[in-house]
C-alpha positions in Angstrom: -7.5 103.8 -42.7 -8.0 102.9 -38.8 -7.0 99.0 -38.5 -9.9 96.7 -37.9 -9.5 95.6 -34.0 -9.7 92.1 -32.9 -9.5 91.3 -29.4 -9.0 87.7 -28.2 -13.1 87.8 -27.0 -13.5 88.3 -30.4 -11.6 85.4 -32.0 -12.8 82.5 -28.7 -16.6 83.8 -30.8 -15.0 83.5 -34.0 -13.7 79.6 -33.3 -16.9 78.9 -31.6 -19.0 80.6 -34.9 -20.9 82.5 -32.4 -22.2 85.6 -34.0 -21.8 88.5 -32.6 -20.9 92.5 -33.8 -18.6 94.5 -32.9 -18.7 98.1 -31.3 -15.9 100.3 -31.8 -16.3 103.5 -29.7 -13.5 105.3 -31.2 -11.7 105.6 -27.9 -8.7 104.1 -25.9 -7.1 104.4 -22.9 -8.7 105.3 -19.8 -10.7 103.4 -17.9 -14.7 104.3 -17.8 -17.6 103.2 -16.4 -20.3 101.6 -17.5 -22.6 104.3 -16.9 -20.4 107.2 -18.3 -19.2 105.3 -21.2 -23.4 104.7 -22.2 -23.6 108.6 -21.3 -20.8 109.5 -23.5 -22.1 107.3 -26.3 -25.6 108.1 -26.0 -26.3 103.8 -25.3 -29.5 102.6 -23.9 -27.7 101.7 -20.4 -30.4 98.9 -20.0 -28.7 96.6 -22.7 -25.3 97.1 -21.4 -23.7 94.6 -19.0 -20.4 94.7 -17.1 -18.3 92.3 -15.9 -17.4 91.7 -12.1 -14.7 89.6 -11.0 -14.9 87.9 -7.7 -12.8 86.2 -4.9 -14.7 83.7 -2.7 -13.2 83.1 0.9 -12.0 79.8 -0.3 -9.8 81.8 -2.8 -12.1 80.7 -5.6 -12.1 83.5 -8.5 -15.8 83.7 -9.8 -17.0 85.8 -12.6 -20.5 88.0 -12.7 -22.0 90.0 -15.6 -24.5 92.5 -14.6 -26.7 95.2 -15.5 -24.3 98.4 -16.0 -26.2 100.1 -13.6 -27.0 97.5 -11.0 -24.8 96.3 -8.4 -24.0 92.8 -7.4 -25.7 91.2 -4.3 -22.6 89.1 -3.2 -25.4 87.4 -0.6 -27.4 86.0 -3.5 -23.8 85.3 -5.4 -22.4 83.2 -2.8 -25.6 81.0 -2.6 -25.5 80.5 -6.5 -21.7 79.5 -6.6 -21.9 77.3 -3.4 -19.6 79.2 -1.3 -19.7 81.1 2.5 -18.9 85.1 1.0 -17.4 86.8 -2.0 -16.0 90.0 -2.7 -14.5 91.8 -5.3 -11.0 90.5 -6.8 -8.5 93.3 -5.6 -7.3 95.3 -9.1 -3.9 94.8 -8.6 -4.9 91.2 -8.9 -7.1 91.4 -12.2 -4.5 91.7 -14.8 -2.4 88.2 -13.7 -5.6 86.5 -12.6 -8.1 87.5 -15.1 -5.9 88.8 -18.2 -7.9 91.8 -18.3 -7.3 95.4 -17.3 -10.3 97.3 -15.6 -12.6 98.5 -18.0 -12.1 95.9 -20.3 -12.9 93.0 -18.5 -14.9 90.5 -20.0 -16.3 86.5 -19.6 -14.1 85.2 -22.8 -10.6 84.5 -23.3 -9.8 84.7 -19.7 -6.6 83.6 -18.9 -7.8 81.0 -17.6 -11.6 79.0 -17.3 -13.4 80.5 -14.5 -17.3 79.9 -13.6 -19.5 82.6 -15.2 -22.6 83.6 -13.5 -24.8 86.1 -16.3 -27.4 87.6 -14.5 -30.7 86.1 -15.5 -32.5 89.4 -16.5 -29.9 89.1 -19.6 -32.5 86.8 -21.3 -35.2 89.7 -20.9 -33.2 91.4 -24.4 -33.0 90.2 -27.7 -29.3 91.2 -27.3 -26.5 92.3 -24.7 -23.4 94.3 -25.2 -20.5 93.1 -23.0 -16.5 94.5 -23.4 -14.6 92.7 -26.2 -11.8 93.1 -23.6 -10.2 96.1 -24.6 -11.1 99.2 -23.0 -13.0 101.2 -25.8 -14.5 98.0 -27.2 -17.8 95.8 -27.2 -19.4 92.7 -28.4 -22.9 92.6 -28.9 -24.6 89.6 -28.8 -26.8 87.1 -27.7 -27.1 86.5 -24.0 -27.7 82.6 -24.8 -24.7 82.8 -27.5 -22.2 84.3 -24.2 -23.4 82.0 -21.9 -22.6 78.9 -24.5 -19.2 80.9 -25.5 -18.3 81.2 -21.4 -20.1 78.6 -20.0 -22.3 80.5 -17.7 -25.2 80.1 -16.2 -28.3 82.2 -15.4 -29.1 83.5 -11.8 -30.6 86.6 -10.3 -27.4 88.5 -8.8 -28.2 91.6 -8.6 -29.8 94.0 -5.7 -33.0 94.7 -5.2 -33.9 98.2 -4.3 -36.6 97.5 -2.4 
């Protein structure tokens, strides 16, 4: 019998009683993305959200989850954290910084607290599925449970493809 996984995403909702299920996709290791993971497990891409972390030019780490398909406007990012440009936290960074690997990045447990931007469409679903921080893993939930779990707040993030 396959052990029962529990990440530490899963045990900060646990502590907080924040309910929330748990998606095993029977996979581990390498590293996908959101849109071929939803692809290879036949997921409505529209409820999956991924999680971005960010580097301000005051050396500010900020933390974004998105649509899985969508990409982050780091104009309308700045503006909602306050600060002059962001760009993406370099990967070889993300592991001592965030406590994450790619692919199973996620907006709880971090290693340490961080501000949490969820982009406001998040509300638009009854529920969201984000990584339980382990690559092969996800939490669904709630995008007003993650936001009280993370402490994040709403803002529209993402580009328009106008």
């Amino acid at each position: 019998m396959k052990k029962e996984v529990k990440t530490n995403a899963m045990r900060a909702l646990d502590n907080l009683n924040i309910p929330y299920e748990h998606i095993d996709y029977g996979f581990e290791g390498d590293f996908k993305s959101t849109i071929d993971l939803t692809e290879e497990t036949h997921q409505d891409i529209s409820f999956v959200y991924k999680t971005l972390a960010t580097i301000s030019n005051t050396k500010d780490i900020f933390i974004f989850v998105i649509p899985g398909a969508e990409n982050i406007d780091f104009k309308k990012a700045s503006k909602c954290v306050g600060v002059k440009s962001l760009e993406m936290l370099p990967l070889k960074d993300l592991k001592s910084k965030i406590g994450y690997e790619r692919g199973a990045t996620t907006s709880l447990a971090m290693r340490k607290e961080y501000e949490v931007v969820i982009d406001e469409s998040a509300k638009d679903h009854e529920f969201i599925k984000v990584s339980a921080g382990k690559v092969g893993h996800s939490i669904k939930i709630k995008a007003d449970d993650l936001a009280k779990a993370n402490g994040g707040k709403f803002f529209d993030v993402i580009q328009n493809n106008d």
